[in-house]
C-alpha positions as CSV (number, residue, x, y, z in Angstrom):
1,X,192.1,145.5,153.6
2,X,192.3,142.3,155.3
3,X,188.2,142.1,155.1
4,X,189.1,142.2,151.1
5,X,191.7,139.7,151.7
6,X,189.3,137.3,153.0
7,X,186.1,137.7,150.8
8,X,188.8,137.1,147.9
9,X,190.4,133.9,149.2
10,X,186.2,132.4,150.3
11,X,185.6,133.0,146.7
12,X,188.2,131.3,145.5
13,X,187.8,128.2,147.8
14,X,183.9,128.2,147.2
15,X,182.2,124.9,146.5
16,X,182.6,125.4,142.6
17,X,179.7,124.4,140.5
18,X,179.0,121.5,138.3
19,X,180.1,122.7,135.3
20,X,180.4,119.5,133.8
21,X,176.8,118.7,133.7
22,X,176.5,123.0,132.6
23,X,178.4,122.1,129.5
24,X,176.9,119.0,129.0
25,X,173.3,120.7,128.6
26,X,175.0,123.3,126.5
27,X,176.2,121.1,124.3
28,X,173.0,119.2,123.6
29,X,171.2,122.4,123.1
30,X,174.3,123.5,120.5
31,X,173.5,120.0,118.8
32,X,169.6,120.0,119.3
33,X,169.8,123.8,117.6
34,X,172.4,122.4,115.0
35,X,169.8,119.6,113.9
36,X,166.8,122.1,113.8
37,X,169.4,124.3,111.2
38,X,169.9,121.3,109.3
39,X,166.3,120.7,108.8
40,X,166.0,124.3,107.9
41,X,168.5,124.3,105.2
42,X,166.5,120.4,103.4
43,X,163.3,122.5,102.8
44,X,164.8,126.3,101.9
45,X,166.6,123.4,99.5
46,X,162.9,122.1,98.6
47,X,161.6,125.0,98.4
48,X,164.1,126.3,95.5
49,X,163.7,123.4,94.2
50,X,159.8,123.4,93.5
51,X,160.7,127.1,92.6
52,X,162.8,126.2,89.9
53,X,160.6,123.8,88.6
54,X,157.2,126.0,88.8
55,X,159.7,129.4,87.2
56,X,161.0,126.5,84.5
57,X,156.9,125.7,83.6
58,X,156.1,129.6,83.4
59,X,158.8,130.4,81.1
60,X,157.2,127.4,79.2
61,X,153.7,128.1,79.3
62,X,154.7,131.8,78.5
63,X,156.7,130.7,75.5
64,X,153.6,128.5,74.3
65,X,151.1,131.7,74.8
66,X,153.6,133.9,72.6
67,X,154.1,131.2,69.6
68,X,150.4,130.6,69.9
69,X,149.4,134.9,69.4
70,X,152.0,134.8,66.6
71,X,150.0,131.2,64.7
72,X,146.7,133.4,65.6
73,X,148.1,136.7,64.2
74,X,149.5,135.1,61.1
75,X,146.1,133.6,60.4
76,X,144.1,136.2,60.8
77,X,145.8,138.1,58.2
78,X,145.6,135.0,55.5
79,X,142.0,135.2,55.8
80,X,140.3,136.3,52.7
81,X,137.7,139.0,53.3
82,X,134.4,137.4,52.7
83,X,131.9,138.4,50.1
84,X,129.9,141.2,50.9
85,X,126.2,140.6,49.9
86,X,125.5,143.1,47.5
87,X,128.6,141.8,45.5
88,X,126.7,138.2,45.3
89,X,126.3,137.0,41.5
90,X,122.8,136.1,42.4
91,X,120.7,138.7,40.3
């Protein structure tokens, strides 16, 4: 018991460390970290940006392609059958 006594008061009057310059190198690495995040989060931002932009120019182009089939469909069924050759007046 007195053995216990002792190994408990050495490690409480041990040399402590330098926790000062510990949290110091935490910190910058918390910051460091903190800037890489930042950095992150601008080009996911880009990135859903351009995706807008390129989703916004598909729903275009898609559009155009649909009122272009309907122009094509409406003209094909104007068109007048053409003469057949038998049914020429040539005779």
């Amino acid at each position: 018991m007195v053995l216990n006594l002792f190994v408990l008061a050495g490690c409480a009057t041990a040399p402590q460390r330098n926790t000062s310059g510990d949290i110091d190198s935490l910190n910058a690495k918390v910051s460091s970290l903190q800037n890489e995040l930042s950095a992150k989060d601008a080009e996911i931002a880009k990135l859903q940006s351009q995706m807008s932009g390129q989703e916004a120019a598909l729903r275009a182009a898609e559009e155009e392609k649909r009122a272009l089939t309907e122009k094509l469909e409406a003209l094909s069924k104007k068109e007048t059958p053409k003469a057949k050759p038998y049914d020429s007046d040539l005779k």
